[in-house]
C-alpha positions in Angstrom: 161.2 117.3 95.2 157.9 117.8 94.9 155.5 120.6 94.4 153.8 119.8 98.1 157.1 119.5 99.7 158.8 123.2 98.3 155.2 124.6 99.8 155.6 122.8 103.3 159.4 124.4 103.6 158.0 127.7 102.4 155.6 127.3 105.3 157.8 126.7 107.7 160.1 129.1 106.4 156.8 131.9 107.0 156.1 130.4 110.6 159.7 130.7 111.7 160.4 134.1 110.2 156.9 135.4 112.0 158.6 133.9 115.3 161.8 136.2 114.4 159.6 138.9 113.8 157.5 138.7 117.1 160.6 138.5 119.9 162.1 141.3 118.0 159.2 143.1 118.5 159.2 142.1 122.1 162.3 143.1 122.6 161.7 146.7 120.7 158.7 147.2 123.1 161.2 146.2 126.0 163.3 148.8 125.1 160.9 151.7 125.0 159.1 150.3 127.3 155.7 149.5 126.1 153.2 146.8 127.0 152.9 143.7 125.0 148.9 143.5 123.6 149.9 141.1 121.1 151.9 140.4 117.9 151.4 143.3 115.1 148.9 142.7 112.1 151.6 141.8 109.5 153.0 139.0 111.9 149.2 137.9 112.3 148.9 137.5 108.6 152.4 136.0 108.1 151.4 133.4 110.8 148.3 132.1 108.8 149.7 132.3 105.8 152.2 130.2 106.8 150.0 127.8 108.7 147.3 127.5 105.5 150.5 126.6 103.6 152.3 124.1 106.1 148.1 122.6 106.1 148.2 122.2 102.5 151.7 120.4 102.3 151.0 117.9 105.2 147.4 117.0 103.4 149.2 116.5 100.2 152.9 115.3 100.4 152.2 111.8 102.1 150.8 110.7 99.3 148.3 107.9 97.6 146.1 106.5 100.8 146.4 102.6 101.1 143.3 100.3 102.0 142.7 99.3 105.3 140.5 96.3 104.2 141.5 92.5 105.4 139.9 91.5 101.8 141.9 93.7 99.4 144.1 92.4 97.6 147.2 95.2 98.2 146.9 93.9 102.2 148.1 90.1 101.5 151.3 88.4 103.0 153.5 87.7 100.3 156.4 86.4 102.7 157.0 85.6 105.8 159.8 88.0 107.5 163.4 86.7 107.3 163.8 87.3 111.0 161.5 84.9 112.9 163.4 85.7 116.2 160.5 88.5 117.2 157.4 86.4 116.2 155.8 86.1 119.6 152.5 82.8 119.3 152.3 82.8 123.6 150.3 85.6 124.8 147.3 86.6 126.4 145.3 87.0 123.4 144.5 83.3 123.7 142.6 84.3 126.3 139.7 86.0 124.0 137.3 83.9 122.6 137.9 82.0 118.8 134.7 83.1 117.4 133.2 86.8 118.3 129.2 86.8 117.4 129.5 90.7 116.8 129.2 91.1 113.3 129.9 94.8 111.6 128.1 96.5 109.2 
């Protein structure tokens, strides 16, 4: 396990204990019965803290980015699948043109 993933379960960890936390409050303020304003400043904090660190681990654990270029070399077909059965040629994108003029840039 990586560094990213221990982080992202010590996020979630943060965000589910701040959830705890708040209905208990709820119910507390049920019981003497006080008005809900809004979660307390410690739960607040607990909350980002665990979001910023949930952030962090879902930015870095996916790891290395691939390129989405037709010309790159990583992007070429080595084989053809072994199961031809799903290979569908008939359909109704013969019904664009062959050649598009629109060049990108």
């Amino acid at each position: 396990m990586g560094a990213g993933f221990v982080v992202g379960v010590l996020g979630v960890l943060f965000l589910s204990h701040a959830a705890y936390s708040t209905i208990q409050y709820r119910s507390l303020l049920k019981i003497t019965e006080d008005e809900f304003t809004g979660p307390p400043i410690n739960v607040v904090m607990e909350l980002i803290a665990g979001l910023v660190l949930c952030m962090w681990a879902a930015l870095t654990v996916p790891g290395k980015f691939l390129s989405i270029l037709p010309q790159s070399d990583e992007n070429r077909v080595v084989a053809l699948p072994s199961n031809l059965d799903f290979m569908i040629f008939n359909h109704r994108g013969k019904a664009f043109p062959l050649s598009i003029d629109a060049k990108l840039k």
